[in-house]
Backbone and ligand atoms as CSV (ligand in chain L), in Angstrom:
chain,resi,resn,atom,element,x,y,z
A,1,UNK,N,N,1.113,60.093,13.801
A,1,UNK,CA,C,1.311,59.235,14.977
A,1,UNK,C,C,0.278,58.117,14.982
A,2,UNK,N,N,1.041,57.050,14.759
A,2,UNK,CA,C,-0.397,55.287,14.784
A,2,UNK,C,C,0.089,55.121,16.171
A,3,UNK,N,N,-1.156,54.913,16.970
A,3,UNK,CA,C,-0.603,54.149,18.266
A,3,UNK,C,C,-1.277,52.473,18.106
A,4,UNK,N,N,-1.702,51.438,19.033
A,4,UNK,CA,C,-2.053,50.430,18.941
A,4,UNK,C,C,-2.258,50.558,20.292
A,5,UNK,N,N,-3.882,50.303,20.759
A,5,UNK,CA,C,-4.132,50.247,22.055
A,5,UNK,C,C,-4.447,48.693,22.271
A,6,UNK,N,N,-3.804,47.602,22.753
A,6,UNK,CA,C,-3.579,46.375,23.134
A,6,UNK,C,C,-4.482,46.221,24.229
A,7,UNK,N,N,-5.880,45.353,24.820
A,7,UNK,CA,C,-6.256,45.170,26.033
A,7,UNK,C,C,-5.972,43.497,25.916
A,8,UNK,N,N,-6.219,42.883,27.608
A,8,UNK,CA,C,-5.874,41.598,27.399
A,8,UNK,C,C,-7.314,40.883,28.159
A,9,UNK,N,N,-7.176,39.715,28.668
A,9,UNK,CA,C,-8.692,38.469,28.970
A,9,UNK,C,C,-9.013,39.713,30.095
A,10,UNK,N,N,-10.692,39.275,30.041
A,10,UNK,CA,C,-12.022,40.248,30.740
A,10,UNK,C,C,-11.772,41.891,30.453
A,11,UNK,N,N,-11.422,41.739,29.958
A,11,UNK,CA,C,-11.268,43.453,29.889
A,11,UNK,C,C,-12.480,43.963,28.658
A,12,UNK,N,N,-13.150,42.986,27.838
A,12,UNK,CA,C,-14.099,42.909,27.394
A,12,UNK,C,C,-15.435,42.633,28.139
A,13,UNK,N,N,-15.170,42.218,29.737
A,13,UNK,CA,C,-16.633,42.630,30.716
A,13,UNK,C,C,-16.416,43.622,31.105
A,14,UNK,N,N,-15.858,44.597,30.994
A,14,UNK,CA,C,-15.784,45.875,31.613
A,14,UNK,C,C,-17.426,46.210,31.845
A,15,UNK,N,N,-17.350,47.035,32.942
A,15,UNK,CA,C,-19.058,47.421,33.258
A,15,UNK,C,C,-19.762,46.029,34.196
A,16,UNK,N,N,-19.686,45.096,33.204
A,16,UNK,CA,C,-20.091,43.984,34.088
A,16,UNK,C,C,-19.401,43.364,35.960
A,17,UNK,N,N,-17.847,43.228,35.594
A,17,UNK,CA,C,-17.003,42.584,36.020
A,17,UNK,C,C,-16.579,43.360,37.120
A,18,UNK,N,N,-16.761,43.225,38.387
A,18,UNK,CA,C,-15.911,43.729,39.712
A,18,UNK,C,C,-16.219,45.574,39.357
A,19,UNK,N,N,-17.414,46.193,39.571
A,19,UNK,CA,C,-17.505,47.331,38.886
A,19,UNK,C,C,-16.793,48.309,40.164
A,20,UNK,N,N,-16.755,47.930,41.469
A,20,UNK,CA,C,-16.373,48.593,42.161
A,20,UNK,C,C,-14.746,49.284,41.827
A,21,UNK,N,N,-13.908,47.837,41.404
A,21,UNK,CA,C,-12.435,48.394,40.686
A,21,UNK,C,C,-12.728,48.754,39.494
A,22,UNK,N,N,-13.367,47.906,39.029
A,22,UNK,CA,C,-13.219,48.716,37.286
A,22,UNK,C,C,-14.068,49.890,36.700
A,23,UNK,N,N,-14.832,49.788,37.317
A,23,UNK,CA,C,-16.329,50.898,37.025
A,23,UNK,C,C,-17.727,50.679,36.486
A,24,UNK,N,N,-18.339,51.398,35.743
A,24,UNK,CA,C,-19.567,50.710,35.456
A,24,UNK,C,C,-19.718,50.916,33.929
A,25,UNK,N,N,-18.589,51.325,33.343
A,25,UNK,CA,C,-18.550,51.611,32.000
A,25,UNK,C,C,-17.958,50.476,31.099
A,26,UNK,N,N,-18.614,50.342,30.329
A,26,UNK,CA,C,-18.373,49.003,29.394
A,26,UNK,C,C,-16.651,49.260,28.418
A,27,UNK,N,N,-16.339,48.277,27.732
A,27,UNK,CA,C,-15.463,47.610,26.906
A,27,UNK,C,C,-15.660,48.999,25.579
A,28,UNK,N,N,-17.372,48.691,25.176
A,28,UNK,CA,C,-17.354,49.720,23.961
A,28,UNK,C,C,-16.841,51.317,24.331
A,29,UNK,N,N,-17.604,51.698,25.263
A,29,UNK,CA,C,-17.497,52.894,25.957
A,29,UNK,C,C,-16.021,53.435,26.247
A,30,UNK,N,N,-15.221,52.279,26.498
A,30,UNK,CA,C,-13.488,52.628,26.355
A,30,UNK,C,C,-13.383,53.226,25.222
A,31,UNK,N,N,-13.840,52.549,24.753
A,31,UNK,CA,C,-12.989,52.333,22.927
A,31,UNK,C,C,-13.491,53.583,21.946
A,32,UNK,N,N,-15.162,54.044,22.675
A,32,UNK,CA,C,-15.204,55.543,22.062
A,32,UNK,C,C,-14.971,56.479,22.330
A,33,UNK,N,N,-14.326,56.443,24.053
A,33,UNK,CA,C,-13.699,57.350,24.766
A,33,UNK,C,C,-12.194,57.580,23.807
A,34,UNK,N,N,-11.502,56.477,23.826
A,34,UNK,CA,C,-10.193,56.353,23.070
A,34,UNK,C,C,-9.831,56.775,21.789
A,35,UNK,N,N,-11.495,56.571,20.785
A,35,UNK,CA,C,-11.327,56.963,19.417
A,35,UNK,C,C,-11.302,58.524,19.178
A,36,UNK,N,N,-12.446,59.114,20.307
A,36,UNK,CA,C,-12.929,60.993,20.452
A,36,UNK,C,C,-11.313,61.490,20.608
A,37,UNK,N,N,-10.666,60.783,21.576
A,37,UNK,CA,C,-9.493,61.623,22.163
A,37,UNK,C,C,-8.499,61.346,20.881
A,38,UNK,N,N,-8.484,60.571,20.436
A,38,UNK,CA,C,-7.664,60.333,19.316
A,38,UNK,C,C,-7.757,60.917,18.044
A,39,UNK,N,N,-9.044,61.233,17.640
A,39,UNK,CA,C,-9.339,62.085,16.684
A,39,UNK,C,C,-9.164,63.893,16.796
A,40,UNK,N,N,-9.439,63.907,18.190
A,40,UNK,CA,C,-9.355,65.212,18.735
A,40,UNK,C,C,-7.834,65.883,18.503
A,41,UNK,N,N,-6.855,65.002,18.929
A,41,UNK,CA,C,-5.553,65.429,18.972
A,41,UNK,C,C,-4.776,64.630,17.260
A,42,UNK,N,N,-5.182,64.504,17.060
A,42,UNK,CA,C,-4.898,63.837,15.181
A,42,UNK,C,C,-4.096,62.972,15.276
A,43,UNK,N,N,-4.766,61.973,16.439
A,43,UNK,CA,C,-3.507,60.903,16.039
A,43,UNK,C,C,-4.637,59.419,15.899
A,44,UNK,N,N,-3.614,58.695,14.913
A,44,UNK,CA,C,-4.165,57.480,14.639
A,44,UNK,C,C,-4.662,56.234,15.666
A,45,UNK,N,N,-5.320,55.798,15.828
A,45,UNK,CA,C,-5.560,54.398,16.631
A,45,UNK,C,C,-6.029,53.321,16.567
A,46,UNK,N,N,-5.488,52.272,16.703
A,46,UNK,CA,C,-6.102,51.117,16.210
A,46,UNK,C,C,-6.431,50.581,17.864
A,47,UNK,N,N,-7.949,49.533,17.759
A,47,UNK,CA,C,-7.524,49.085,19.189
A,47,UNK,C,C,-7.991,47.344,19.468
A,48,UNK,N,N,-7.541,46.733,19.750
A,48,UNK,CA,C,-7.826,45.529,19.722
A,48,UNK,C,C,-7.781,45.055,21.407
A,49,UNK,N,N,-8.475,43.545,21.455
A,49,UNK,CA,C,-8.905,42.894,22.533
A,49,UNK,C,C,-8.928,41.722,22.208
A,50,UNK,N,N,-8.292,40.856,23.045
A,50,UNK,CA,C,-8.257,39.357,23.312
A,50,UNK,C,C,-8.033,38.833,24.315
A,51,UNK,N,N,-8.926,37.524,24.790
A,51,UNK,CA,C,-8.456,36.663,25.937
A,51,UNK,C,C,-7.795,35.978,25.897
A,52,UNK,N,N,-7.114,35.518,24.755
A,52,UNK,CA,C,-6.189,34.502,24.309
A,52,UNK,C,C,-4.462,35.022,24.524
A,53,UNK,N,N,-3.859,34.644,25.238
A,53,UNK,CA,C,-2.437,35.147,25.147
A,53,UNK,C,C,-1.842,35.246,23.939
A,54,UNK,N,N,-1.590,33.794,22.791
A,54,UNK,CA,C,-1.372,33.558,21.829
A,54,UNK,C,C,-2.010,34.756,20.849
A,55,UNK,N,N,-3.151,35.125,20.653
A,55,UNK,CA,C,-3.416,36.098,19.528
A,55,UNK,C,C,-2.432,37.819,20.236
A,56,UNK,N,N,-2.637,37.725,21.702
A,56,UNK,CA,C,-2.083,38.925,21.953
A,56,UNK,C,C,-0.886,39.017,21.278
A,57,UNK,N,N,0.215,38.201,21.900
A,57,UNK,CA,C,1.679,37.987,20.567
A,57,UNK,C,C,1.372,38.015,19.555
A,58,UNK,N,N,0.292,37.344,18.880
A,58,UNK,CA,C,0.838,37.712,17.464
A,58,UNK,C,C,0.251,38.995,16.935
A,59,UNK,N,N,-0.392,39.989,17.189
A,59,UNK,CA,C,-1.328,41.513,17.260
A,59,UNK,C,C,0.299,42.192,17.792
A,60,UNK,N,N,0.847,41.838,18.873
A,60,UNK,CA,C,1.699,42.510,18.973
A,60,UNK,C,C,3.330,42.439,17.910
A,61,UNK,N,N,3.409,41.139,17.266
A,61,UNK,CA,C,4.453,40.856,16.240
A,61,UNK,C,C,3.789,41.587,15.021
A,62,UNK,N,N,2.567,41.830,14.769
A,62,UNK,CA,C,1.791,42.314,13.494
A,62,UNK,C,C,2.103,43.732,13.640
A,63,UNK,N,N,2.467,43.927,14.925
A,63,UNK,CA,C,2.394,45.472,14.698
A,63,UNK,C,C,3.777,46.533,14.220
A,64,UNK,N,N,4.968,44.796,13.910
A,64,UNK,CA,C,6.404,45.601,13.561
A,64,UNK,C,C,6.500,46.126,12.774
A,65,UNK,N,N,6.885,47.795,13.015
A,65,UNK,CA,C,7.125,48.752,11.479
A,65,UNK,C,C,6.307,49.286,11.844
A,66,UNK,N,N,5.021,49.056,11.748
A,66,UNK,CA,C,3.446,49.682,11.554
A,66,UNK,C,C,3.055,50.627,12.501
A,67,UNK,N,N,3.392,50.537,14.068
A,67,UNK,CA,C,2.886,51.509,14.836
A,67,UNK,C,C,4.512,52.578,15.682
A,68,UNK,N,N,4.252,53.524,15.996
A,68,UNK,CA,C,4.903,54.122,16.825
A,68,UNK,C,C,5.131,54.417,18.117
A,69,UNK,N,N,3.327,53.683,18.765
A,69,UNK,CA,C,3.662,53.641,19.816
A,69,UNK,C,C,2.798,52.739,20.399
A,70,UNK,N,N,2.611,51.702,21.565
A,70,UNK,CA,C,1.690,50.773,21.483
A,70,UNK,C,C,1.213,51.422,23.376
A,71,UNK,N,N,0.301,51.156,23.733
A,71,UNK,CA,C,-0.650,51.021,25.126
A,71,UNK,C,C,-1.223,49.773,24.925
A,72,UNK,N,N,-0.538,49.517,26.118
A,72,UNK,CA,C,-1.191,48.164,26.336
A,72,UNK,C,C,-1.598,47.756,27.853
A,73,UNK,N,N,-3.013,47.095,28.133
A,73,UNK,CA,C,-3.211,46.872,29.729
A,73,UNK,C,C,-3.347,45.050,29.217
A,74,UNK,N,N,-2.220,44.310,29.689
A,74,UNK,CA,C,-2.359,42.444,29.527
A,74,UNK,C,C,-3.233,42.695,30.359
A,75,UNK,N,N,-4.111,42.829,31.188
A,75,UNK,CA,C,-4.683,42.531,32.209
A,75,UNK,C,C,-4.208,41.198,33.571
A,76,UNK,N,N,-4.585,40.316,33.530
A,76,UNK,CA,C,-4.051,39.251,34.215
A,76,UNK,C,C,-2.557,38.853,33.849
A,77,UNK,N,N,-2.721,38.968,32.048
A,77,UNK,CA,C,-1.354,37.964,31.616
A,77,UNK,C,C,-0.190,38.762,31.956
A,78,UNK,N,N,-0.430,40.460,32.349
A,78,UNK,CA,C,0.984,41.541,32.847
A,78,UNK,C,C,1.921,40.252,34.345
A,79,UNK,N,N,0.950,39.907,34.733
A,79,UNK,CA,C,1.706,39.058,36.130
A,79,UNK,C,C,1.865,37.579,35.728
A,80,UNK,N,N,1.819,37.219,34.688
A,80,UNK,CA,C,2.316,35.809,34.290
A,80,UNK,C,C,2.823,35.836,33.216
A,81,UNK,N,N,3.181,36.242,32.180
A,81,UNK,CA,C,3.617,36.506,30.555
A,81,UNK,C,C,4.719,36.819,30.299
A,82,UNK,N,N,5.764,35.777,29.930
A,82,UNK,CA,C,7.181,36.357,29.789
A,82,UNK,C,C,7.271,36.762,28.271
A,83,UNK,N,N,6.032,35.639,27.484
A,83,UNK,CA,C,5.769,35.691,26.117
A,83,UNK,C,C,5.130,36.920,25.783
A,84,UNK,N,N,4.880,37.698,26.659
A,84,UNK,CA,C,3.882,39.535,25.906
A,84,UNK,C,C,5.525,39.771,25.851
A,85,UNK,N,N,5.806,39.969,26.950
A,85,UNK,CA,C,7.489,40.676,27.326
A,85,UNK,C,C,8.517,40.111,25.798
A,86,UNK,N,N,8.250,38.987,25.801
A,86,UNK,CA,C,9.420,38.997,24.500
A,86,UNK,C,C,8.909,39.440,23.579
A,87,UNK,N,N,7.718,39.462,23.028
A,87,UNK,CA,C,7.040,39.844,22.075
A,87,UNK,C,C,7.222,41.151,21.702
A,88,UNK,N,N,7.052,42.485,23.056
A,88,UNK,CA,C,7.242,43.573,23.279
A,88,UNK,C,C,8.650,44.168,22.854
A,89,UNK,N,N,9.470,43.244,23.352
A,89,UNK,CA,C,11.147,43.531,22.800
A,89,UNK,C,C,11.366,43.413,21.619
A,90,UNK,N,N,10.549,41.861,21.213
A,90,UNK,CA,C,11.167,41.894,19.325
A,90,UNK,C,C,10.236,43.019,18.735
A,91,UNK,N,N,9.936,43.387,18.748
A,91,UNK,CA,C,8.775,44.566,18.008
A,91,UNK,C,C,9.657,46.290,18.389
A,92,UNK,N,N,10.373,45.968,19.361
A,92,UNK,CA,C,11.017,47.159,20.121
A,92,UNK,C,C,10.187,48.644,19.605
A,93,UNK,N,N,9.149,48.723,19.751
A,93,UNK,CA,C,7.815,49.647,19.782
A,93,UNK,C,C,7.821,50.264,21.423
A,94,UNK,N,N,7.762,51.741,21.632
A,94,UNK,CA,C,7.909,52.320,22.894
A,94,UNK,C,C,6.271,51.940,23.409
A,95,UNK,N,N,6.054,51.582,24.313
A,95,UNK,CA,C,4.830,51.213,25.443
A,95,UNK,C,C,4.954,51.615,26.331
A,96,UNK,N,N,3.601,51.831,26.778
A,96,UNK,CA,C,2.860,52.345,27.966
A,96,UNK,C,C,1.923,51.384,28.611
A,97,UNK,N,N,2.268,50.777,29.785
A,97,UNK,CA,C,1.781,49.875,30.464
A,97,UNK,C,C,0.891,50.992,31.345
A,98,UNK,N,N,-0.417,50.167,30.894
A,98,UNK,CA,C,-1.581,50.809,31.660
A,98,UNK,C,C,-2.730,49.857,32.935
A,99,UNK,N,N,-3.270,50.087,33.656
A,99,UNK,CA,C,-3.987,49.217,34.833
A,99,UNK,C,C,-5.393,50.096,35.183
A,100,UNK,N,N,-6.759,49.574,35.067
A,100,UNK,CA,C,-7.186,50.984,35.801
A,100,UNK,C,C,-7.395,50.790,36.934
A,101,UNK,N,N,-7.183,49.656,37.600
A,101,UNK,CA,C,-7.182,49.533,39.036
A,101,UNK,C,C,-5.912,49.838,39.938
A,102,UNK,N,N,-5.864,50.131,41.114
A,102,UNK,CA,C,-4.446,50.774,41.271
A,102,UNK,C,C,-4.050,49.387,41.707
A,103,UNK,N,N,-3.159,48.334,41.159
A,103,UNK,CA,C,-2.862,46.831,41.319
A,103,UNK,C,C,-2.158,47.125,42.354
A,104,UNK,N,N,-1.169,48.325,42.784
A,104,UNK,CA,C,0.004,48.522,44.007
A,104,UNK,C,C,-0.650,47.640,45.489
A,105,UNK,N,N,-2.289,48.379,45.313
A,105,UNK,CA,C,-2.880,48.394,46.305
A,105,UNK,C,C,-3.249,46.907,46.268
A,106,UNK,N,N,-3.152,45.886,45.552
A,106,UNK,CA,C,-3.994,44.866,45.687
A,106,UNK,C,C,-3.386,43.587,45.941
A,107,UNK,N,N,-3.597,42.123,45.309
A,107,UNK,CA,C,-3.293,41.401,46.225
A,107,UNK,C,C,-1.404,41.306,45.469
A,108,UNK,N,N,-1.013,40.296,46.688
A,108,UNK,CA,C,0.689,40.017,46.158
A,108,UNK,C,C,1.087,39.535,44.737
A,109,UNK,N,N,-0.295,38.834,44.737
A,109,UNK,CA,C,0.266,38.089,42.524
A,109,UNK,C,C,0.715,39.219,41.972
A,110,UNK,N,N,-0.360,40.480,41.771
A,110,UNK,CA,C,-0.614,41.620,41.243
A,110,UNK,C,C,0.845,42.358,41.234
A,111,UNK,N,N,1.423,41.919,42.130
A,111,UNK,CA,C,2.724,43.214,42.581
A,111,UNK,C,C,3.827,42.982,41.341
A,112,UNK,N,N,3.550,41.429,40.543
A,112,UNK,CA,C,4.901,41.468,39.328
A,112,UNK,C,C,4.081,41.665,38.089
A,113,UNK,N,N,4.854,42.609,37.150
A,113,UNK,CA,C,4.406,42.789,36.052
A,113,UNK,C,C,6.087,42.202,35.278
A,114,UNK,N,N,5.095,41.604,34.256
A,114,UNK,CA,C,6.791,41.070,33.669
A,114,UNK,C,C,6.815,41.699,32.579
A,115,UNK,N,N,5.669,42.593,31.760
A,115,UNK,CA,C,5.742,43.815,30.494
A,115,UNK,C,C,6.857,44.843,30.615
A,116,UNK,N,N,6.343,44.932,32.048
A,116,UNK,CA,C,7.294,46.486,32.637
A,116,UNK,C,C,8.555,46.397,32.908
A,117,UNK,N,N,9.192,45.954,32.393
A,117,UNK,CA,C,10.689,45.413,32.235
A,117,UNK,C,C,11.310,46.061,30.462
A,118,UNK,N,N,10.069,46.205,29.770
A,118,UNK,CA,C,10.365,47.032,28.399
A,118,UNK,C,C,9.316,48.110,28.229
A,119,UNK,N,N,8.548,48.536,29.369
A,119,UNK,CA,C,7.493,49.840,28.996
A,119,UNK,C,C,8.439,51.018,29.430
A,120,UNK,N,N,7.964,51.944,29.210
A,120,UNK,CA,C,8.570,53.853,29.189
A,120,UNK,C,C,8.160,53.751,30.369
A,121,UNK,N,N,6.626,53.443,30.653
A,121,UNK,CA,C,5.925,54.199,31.784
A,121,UNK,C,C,4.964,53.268,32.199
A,122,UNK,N,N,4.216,52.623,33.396
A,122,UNK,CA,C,3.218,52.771,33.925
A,122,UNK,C,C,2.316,53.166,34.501
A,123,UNK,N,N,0.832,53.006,33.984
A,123,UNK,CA,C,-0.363,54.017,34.784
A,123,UNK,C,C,-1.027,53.349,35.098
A,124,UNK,N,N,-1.306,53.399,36.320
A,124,UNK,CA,C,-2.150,52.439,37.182
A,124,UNK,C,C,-3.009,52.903,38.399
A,125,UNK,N,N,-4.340,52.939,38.170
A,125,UNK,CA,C,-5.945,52.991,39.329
A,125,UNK,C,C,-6.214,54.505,38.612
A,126,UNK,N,N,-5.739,55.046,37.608
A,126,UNK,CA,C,-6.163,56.227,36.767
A,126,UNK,C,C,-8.180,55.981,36.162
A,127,UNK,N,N,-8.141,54.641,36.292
A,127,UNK,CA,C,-9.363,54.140,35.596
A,127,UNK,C,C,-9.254,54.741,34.072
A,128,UNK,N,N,-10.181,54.687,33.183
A,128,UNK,CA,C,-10.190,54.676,31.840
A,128,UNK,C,C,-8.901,56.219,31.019
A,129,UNK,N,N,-9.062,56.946,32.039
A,129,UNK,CA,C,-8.307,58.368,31.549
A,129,UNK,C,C,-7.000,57.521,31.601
A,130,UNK,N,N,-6.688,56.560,32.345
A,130,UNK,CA,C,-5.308,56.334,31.958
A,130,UNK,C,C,-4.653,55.731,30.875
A,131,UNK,N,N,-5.675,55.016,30.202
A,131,UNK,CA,C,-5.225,55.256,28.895
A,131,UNK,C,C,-5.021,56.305,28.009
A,132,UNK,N,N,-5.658,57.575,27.902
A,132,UNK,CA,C,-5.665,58.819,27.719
A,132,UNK,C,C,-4.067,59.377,27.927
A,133,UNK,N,N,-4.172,59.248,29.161
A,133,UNK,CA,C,-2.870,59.876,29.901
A,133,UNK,C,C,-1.413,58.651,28.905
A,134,UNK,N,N,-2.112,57.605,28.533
A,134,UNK,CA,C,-0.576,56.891,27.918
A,134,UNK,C,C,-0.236,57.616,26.590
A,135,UNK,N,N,-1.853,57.807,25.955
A,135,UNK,CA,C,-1.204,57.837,24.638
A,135,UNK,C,C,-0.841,59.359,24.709
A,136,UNK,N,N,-1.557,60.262,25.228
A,136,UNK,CA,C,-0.660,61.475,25.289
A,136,UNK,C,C,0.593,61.884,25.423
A,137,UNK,N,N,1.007,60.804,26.690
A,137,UNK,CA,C,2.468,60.812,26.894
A,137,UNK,C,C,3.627,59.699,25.314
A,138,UNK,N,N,2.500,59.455,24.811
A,138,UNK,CA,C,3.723,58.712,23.417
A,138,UNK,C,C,3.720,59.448,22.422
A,139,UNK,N,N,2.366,60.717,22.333
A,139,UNK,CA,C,1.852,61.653,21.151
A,139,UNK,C,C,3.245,62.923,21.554
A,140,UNK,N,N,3.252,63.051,22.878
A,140,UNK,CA,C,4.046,64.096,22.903
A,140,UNK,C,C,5.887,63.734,23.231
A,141,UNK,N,N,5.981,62.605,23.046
A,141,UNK,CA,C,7.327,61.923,23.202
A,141,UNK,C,C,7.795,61.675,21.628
A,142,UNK,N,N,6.772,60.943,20.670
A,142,UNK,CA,C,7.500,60.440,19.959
A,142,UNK,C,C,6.379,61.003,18.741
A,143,UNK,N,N,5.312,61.955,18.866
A,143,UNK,CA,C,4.747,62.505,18.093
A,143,UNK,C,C,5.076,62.829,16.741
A,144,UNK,N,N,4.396,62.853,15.651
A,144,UNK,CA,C,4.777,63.397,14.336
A,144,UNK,C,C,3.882,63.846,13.362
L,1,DQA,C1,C,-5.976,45.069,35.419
L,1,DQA,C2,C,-5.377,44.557,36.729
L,1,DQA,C3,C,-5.037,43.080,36.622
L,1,DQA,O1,O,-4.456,42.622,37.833
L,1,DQA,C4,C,-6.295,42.276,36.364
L,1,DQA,O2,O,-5.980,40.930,36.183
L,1,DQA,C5,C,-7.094,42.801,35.214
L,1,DQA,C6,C,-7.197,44.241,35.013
L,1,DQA,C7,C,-6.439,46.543,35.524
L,1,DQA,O3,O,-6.691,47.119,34.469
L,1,DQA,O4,O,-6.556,47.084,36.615
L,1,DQA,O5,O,-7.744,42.044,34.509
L,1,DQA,O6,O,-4.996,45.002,34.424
């Protein structure tokens, strides 16, 4: 099982940035949380980060064939990005739209996600376990 954990802009200040929603745990600290759990249960992970919309599409076109299951949090670009969304379809890779803030609760921009129109599932105000909780749910869906 390869998954591809996708983050999108600031999600690299983690720790720094609004710690009250996001927490006080950094960008790296995700990513070794993500690698332990991934090694633990034997599945593959790659994980990448960009603020750039443009590299996100093309990380996500790079990933046709190659992965089985992708997690991805656009961060901001989930409520403006029709281009993740097509990107997501031509790749037709099962996703897990993830948030760790609970966005339900927050302001009106927040309320459209235009990803989630081709994800399985969304997890959202889980904070960092919810990425955890995605790829588990793609390890035990589409596992091998
Ligand atoms: C976020 C929520 C988005 O609304 C925001 O723009 C982010 C992070 C989250 O993980 O809670 O940057 O995706």
């Amino acid at each position: 099982m390869k998954i591809l954990v996708i983050n999108g802009p600031n999600i690299n200040m983690l720790g720094i940035r609004e710690p009250h929603l996001y927490g006080n745990q950094n960008y790296a600290y995700l990513c070794e949380m993500i690698q332990k759990y991934a090694l633990d249960n034997g599945i593959e992970v790659e994980l990448y980060q960009s603020n750039h919309e443009g590299c996100l599409v093309d990380k996500i076109q790079e990933s046709y064939g190659r992965f089985d299951g992708i997690v991805m949090n656009p961060a901001a670009y989930t409520h403006t990005s029709v281009a993740l969304l097509d990107a997501l379809k031509s790749v037709n890779i099962p996703t897990v739209e993830v948030h760790i803030s609970d966005v339900a609760k927050r302001e009106d921009f927040r309320q459209i996600s235009y990803v989630r129109q081709f994800c399985e599932k969304t997890i959202c105000g889980h904070g960092f376990d919810g990425y955890l909780e995605a790829i588990e749910y793609l390890n035990t869906r589409y596992g091998k």
